[in-house]
N, C-alpha and C positions, 0 to 999 in steps of 0.2 A: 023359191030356191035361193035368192039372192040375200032375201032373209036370215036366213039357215047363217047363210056362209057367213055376213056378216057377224051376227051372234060367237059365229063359233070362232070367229078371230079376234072381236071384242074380250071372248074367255082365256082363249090364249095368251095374250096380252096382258090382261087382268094379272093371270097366273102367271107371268113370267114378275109382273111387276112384284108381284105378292113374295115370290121365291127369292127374286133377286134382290131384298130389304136385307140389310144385315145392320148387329148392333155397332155401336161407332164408339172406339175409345179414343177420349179425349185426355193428350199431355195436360200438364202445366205450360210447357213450354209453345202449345198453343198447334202441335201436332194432332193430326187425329189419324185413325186406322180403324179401318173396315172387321169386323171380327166375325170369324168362321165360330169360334168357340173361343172359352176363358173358366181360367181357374183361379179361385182366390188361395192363394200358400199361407198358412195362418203362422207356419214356424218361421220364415226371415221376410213376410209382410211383404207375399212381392204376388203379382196376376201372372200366369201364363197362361198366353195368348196364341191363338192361332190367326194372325193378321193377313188383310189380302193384298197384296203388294200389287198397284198399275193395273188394280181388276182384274188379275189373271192369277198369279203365283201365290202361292197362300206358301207362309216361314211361322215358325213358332218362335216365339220370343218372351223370355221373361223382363219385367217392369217393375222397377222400385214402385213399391204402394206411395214412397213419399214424393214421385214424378208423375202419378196420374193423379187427375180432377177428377173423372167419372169415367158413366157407361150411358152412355141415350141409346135407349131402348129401342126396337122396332115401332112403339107405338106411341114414342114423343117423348114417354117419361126420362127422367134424368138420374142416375144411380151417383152419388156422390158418394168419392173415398175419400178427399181431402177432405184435411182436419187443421184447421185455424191453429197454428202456436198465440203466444202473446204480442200484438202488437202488428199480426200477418192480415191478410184480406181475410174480410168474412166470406162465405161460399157466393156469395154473391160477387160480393164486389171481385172475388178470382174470375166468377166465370165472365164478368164485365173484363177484367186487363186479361185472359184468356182471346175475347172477339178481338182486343186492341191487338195482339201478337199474331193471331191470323190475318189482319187487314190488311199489315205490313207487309206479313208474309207474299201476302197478294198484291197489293198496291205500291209500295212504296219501294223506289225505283233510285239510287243513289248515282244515278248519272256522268255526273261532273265528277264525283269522288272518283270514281271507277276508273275516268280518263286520264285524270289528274294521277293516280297511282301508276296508271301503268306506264303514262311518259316518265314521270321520275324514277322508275323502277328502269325502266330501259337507260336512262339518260347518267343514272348510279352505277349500272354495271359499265357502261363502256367505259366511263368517266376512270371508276376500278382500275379496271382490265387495263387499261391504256397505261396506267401507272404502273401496271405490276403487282395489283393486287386482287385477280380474281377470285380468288378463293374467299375475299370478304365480302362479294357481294348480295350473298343471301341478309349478311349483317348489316349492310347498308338498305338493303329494303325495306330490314323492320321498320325504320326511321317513318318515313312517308305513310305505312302502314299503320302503324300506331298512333302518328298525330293525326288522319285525316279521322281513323275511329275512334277521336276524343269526341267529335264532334258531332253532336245528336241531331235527328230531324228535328227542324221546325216546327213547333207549335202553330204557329200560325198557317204553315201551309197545312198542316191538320184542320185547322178551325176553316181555312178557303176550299179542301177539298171534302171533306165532312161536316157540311154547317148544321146538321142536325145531330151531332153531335158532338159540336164543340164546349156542350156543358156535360161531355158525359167524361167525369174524372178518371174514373178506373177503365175505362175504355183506350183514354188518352193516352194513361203510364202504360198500357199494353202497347202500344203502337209506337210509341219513344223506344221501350224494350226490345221489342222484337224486331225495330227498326235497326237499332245500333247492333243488334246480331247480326241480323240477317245484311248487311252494310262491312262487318268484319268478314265476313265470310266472301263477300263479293271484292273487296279491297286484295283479301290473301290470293284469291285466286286472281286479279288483274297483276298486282306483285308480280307470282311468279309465271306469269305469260309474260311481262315485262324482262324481269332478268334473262329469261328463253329467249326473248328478242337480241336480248345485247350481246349475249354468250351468243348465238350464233350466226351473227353481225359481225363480231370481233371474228368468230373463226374463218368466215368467209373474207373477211379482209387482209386475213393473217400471212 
């Protein structure tokens, strides 16, 4: 009996894994999304997709054909829509600065920028404000905003926390790439928790 049971939840199991595969579309930008179903539009070169949002919520969404890499398959293989212009990554070498722009995505942690943005971001509005000129201080934020994301990750701290792939080139420029996005993204939103700080700093002081 005990047999039985086990078998039959071993099947279970099996089949839940089996069902719950979906194919996975992969950005450029190094996104990827779970897909219910997908349509190729052959008149303005775009997929409509029916994507799983958070494992739950499935949104249909359409996608510039010239913003997707591919489709990995249920079964491993790899469906590629990008198409090399002159001078661009071969499919390879894309889907190599593709893994670099997901690493980032995941790893790479802009720390100090982040603290550093939102003192001066607080530190610009009150500074403002105190003058009489609130209403510039979204303009005084871009300042600290924009110089701290001139400033790209590390090379080296890539090659000390990736040593087996410090000689992978297009891996690299992914990870510089998707670093300095994902680093502007995190800047804008410290920014404007900073000015929120000072704007209601100022007003409780007022």
């Amino acid at each position: 009996m005990k047999k039985i049971l086990t078998l039959f939840t071993l099947l279970i199991i099996t089949s839940f894994s089996v069902f719950s595969q979906k194919d996975t579309l992969i950005l450029l930008n190094g996104n990827t999304y779970a897909l219910e179903k997908y349509t190729f539009n052959q008149e303005d070169s775009s997929i409509t997709a029916s994507i799983v949002l958070k494992k739950v919520k499935t949104k249909e969404k359409q996608f510039d054909i010239n913003d997707v890499f591919g489709i990995k398959k249920q079964n491993g293989t790899l469906e590629i829509f990008y198409k090399p212009a002159t001078n661009e990554y071969t499919p390879q070498q894309m889907q190599d600065f593709i893994k670099g722009e997901q690493l980032a995505t995941k790893y790479y942690k802009p720390t100090i920028a982040i603290i550093t943005e939102y003192l001066l971001s607080t530190a610009i509005t009150l500074e403002l404000s105190t003058m009489g000129y609130m209403v510039y201080s979204p303009v005084g934020v871009l300042i600290p905003t924009i110089t701290l994301s001139l400033i790209p990750p590390s090379k080296n701290k890539f090659d000390k926390k990736f040593p087996k792939l410090k000689d992978k080139k297009y891996i690299k420029q992914g990870y510089i790439a998707g670093g300095k996005n994902k680093k502007t993204i995190n800047l804008i939103e410290s920014g404007l928790a900073g000015m929120l700080t000072g704007l209601v700093t100022v007003i409780i002081l007022m």
